[in-house]
C-alpha positions, 0 to 999 in steps of 0.5 A, spaced: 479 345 371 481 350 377 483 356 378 491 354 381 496 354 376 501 349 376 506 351 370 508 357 366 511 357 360 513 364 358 518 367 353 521 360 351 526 360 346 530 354 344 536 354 339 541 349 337 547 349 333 547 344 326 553 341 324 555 346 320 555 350 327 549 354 323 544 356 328 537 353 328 532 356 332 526 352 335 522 354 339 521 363 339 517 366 345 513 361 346 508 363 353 501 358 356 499 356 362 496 349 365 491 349 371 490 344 375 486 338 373 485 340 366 488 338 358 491 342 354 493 339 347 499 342 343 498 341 335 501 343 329 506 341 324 511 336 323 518 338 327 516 345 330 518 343 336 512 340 340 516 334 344 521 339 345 516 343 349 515 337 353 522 337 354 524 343 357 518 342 361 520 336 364 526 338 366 531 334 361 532 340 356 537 345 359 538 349 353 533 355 353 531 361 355 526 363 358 521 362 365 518 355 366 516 355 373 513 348 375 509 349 382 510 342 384 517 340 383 520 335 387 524 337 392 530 332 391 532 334 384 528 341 382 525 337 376 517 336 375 513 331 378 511 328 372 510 323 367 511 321 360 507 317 356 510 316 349 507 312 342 510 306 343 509 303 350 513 303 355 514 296 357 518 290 361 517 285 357 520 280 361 515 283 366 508 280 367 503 287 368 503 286 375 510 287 375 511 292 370 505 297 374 509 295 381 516 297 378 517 305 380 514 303 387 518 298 388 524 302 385 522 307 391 522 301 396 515 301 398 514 294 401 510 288 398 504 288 400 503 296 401 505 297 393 500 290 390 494 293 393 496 301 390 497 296 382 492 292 383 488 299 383 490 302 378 490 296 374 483 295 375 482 302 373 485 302 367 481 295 365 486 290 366 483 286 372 485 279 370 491 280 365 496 281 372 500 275 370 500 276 363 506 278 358 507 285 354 508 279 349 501 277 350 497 283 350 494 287 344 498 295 342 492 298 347 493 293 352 500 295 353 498 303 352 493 302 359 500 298 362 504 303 361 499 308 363 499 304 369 505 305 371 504 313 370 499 314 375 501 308 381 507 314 382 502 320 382 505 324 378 502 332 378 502 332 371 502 327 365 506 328 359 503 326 352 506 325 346 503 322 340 501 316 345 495 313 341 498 315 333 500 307 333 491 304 334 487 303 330 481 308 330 477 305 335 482 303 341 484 310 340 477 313 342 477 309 347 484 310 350 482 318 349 476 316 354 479 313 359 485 319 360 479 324 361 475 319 366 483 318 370 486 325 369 478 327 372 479 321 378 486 322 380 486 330 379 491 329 374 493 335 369 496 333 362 500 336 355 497 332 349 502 332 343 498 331 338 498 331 330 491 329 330 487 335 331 479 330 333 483 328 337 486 335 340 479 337 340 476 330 344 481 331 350 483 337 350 480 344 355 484 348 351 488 348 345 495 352 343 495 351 335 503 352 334 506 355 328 512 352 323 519 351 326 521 357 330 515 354 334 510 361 336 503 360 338 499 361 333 492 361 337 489 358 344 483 356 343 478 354 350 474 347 347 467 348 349 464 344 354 457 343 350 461 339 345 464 334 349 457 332 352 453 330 345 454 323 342 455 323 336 460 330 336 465 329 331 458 329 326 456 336 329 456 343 326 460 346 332 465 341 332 467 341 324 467 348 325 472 348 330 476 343 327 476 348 320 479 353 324 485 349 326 486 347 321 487 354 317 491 355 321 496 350 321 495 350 312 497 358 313 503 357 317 505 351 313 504 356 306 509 361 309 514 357 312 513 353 305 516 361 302 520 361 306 525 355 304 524 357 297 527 364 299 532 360 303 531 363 309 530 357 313 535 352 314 530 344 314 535 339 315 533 338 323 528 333 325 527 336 331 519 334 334 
């Protein structure tokens, strides 16, 4: 991480009308950061409104107020230069790997020879030297994931947008998947927003943590993850890293309590599913 800040968030406020045109509010006032090449993890309960975050920041969410200021937006369009990655893989299936990863620089009439050697890069970057010809069909949940992560990184993209990628792998590919996004967001200077509800894994990929309230969505804190932690082997056993982890959690038990009251006082509408 450096000190050139890429995104500001400040004063986000988003809201919706249900079906009875009653008001949801989703988001209040909710303001961070991101710098260049670092992490940051945005955890907390279900539906307060994590994806929509990532919406807003990506530019296909305009129904908010407030300041999202991206340093690197495209020039065409005015949206930002980033990518999303989701829990289920991103995938042609009619596409053999190497197709697949070649398909948005075909899609920006990069030549031929110009985009298999820019693919075949990011391919082996990802472990996927020898498996160009396969099918999605062919390869295991995580193969796919380092498949579409690979068509991320071919565009470049500033930033790398998160949301719950690796929930649907077994706990070994996780960690391995979670290794290998901080070796390539390190190498490719990529910065990233991780949606988790995991908070092991918020703490294993991220520099900084925002840990969100209940819907209307409010940071509950901002936690800096110390650099030490990530260095031990064996870290999820340490005392620092439990200890952290506690903290987390409190917070997110505490917020869950009071929003619990909250509906039993009938001064929360709970009917939308809004990530």
């Amino acid at each position: 991480m450096n000190d050139k800040r890429l995104l500001l968030l400040n004063d986000i406020k988003l809201s919706y009308c249900d079906v009875n045109n009653c008001q949801l509010d989703i988001i209040d006032n909710i303001s961070f950061s991101l710098y260049e090449n670092e992490i940051i993890s945005l955890i907390g309960p279900s539906g307060c409104g994590k994806s929509s975050l990532l919406r807003i920041v990506s530019g296909e969410e305009k129904n908010y107020t407030g300041i999202c200021d991206c340093n690197f937006s495209n020039a065409e369009n005015n949206m930002c230069n980033c990518g999303f990655l989701y829990q289920d893989a991103a995938c042609f299936d009619w596409m053999t790997v190497k197709q697949n990863v070649e398909f948005g620089l075909k899609m920006r009439k990069m030549n031929k020879k110009e985009r298999e050697i820019i693919a075949k890069k990011y391919i082996d970057s990802v472990g996927l030297s020898g498996f160009e010809n396969y099918y999605p069909g062919d390869l295991s949940g995580g193969m796919k994931q380092r498949v579409s992560l690979a068509r991320l990184l071919v565009l470049n993209p500033k930033l790398l947008l998160m949301d719950e990628p690796f929930a649907a792998l077994d706990a070994m590919l996780r960690k391995k998947m979670q290794q290998l996004t901080m070796q390539l967001c390190k190498k490719y200077g990529q910065s990233i927003i991780f949606v988790t509800h995991d908070i092991d894994e918020a703490i294993t990929v991220a520099d900084r943590i925002y840990v969100l309230s209940k819907r209307p969505t409010q940071v509950l804190k901002e936690i800096k993850v110390p650099k030490e932690l990530k260095e031990t082997d064996g870290y999820e056993n340490d005392f620092a890293f439990n200890k952290l982890k506690m903290e987390i959690m409190n917070y997110i038990d505490e917020s869950t309590e009071v929003y619990k009251k909250c509906i039993a006082e009938n001064c929360c509408d709970v009917r939308s599913n809004i990530g």
